[in-house]
C-alpha positions in Angstrom: 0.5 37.9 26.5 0.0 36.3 23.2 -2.7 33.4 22.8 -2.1 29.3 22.8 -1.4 28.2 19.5 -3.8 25.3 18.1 -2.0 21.9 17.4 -3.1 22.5 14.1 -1.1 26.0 13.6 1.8 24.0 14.5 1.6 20.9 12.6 4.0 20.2 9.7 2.2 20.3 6.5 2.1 17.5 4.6 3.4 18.7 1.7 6.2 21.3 0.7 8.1 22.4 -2.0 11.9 23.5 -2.4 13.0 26.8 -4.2 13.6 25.1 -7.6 9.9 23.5 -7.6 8.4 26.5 -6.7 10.4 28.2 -10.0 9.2 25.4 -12.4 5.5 25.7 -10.8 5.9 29.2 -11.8 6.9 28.3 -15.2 4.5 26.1 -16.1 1.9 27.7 -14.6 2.5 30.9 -17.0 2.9 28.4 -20.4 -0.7 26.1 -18.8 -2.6 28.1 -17.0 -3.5 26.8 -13.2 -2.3 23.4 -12.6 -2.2 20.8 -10.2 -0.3 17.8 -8.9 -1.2 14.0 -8.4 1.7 12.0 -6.4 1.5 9.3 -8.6 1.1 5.4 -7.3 4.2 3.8 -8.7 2.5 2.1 -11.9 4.3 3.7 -14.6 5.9 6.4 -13.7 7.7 5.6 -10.7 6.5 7.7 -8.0 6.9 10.8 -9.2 4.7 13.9 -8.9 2.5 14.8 -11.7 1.9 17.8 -13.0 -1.3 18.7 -15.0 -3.5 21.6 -16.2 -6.2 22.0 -13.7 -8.8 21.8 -16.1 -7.5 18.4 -17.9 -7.6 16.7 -14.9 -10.4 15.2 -13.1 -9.8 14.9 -9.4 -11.2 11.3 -8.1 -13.5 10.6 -5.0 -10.9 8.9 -3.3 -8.4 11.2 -3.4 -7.2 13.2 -0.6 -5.7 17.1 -0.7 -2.3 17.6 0.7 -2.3 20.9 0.5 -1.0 23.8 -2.0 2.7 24.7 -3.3 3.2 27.4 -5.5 -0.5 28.1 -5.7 -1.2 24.2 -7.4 -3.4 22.0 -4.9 -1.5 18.4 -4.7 -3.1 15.5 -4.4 -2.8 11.7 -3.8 -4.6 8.6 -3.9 -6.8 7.5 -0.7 -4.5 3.9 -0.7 -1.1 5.2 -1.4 -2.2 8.2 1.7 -2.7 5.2 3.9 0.8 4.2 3.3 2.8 7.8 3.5 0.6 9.1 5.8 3.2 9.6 8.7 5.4 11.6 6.6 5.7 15.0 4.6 6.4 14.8 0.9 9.0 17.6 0.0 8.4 18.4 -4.2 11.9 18.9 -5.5 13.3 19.4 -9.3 16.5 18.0 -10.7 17.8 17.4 -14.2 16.1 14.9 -16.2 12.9 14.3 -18.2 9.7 14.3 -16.7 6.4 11.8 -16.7 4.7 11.0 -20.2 2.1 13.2 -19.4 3.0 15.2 -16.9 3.8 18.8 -17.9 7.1 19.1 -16.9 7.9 16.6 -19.4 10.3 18.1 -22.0 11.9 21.4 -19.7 14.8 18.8 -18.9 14.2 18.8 -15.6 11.9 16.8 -13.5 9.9 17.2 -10.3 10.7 14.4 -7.6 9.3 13.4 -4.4 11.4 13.0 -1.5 9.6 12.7 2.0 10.3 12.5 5.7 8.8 10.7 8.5 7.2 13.4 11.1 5.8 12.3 14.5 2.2 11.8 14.7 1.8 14.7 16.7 3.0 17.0 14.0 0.4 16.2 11.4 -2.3 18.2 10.0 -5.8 17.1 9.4 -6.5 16.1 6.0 -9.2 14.7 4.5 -10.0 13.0 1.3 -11.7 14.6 -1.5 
């Protein structure tokens, strides 16, 4: 007889990443060092995910953790949460050029956030950081 398994063990997490992402984290990770992502709020760069060194990036108060792909933490801000919070952001890669500052900028290829709605009963507690 095996145990009950906690809501939480079964929620969807709120973030994932495909295959390709997870090869470009890996990438980049071995150029920068440890590095992180910020789902970015639409100003200038769309809303695409960022990618920056972990220790040129300054996480704010109001931002909230997703969770981890490929080892990087991913983040987003407290507002833009409010909005997406019903669905799970998937981190993809396909050709193009990436943010101005993000780092994978200049690899021709770019990460990109697609997301689907999950019910409210398949979310995991998150909380902001």
């Amino acid at each position: 007889m095996t145990a009950p398994r906690s809501p939480a063990a079964e929620a969807a997490p709120k973030v994932s990443a495909t295959p390709a992402s997870l090869s470009l984290i890996a990438e980049l990770t071995e150029r920068y060092g440890p590095v992180l992502f910020h789902q970015s709020g639409g100003c200038c760069d769309g809303s695409s995910p960022m990618c920056y060194p972990r220790s040129g990036f300054i996480v704010g108060d109001h931002d909230v953790l997703l969770g981890e792909i490929g080892g990087a933490p991913v983040y987003i801000g407290a507002e833009q949460y409010e909005v997406w919070r019903h669905t799970q952001l998937v981190i993809d890669v396909v050709p193009g050029r990436g943010g101005m500052f993000s780092l994978d900028n200049g690899t021709e290829r770019r990460f990109l956030t697609r997301s689907r709605v999950v019910a409210t009963a398949g979310l995991c507690g998150i909380g902001a950081r």
